[in-house]
PLY file of the C-alpha trace (Angstrom):
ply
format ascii 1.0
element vertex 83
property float x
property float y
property float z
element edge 82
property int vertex1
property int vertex2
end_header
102.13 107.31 81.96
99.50 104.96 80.51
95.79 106.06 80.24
93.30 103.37 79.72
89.69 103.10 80.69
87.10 100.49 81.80
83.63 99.94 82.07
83.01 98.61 85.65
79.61 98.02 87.33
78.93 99.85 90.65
76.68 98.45 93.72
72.92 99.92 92.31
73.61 98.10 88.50
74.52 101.46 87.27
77.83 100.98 84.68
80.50 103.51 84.86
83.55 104.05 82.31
86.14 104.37 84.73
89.87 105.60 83.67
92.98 105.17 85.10
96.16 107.31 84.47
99.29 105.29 86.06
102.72 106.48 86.25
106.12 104.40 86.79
108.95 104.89 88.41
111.54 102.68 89.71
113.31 102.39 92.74
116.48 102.78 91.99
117.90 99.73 94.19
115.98 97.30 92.66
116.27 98.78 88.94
117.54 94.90 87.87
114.51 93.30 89.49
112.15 95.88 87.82
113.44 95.00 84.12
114.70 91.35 84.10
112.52 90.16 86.47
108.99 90.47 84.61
107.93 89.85 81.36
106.00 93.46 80.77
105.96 95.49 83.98
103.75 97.88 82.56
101.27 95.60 80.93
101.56 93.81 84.52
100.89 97.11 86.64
98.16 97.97 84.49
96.40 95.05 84.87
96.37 94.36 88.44
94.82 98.02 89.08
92.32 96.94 86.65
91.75 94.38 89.45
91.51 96.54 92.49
89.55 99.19 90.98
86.61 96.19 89.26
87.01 94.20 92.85
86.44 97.52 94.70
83.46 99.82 92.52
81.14 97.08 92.87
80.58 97.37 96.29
80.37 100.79 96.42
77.28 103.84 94.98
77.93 105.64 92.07
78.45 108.66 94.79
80.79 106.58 97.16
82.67 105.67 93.77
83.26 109.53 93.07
84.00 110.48 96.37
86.52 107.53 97.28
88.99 108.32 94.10
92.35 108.75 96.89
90.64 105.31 98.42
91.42 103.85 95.07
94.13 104.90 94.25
95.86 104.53 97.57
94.35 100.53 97.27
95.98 100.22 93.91
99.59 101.81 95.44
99.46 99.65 98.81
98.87 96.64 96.70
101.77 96.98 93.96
103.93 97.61 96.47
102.72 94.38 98.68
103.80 92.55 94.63
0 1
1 2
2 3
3 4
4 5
5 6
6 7
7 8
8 9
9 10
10 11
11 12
12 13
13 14
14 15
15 16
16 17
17 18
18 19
19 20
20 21
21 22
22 23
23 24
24 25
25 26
26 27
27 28
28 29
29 30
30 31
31 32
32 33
33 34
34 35
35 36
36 37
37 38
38 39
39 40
40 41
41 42
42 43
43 44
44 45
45 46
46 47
47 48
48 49
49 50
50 51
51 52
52 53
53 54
54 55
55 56
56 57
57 58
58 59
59 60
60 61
61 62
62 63
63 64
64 65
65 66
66 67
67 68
68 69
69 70
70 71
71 72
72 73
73 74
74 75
75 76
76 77
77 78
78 79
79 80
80 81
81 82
């Protein structure tokens, strides 16, 4: 699991420190792809849900960016699985 936090700016210019916990797992048929294939899978995963969490808060209110926490993270999981 990684924990790592970011300050991201939400729809009424209000900033929020915003955390993310992600956890790994492989699929076990493409265990090869999932080492040799990237550089730093982690560092890689990690980064592009910093992506869909700052491209998504900003168009949302600090209450819609409370309330759509399974929105987010279901974004983040339907998009590393589209990589």
């Amino acid at each position: 699991m990684h924990d790592c936090g970011r300050i991201v700016c939400v729809l009424h210019i209000v900033f929020l420190q915003v955390g993310l916990a992600i956890q790994y797992s492989v699929n076990v048929h493409q265990a090869l792809d999932a080492y040799y294939r990237l550089t730093d899978p982690r560092l890689q995963m990690v980064a592009h849900a910093h992506d869909v969490v700052r491209s998504a808060l900003p168009k949302l209110t600090v209450d819609e960016a409370f309330a759509s926490k399974e929105d987010l993270s279901l974004d983040i999981l339907r998009s590393l699985h589209v990589q």
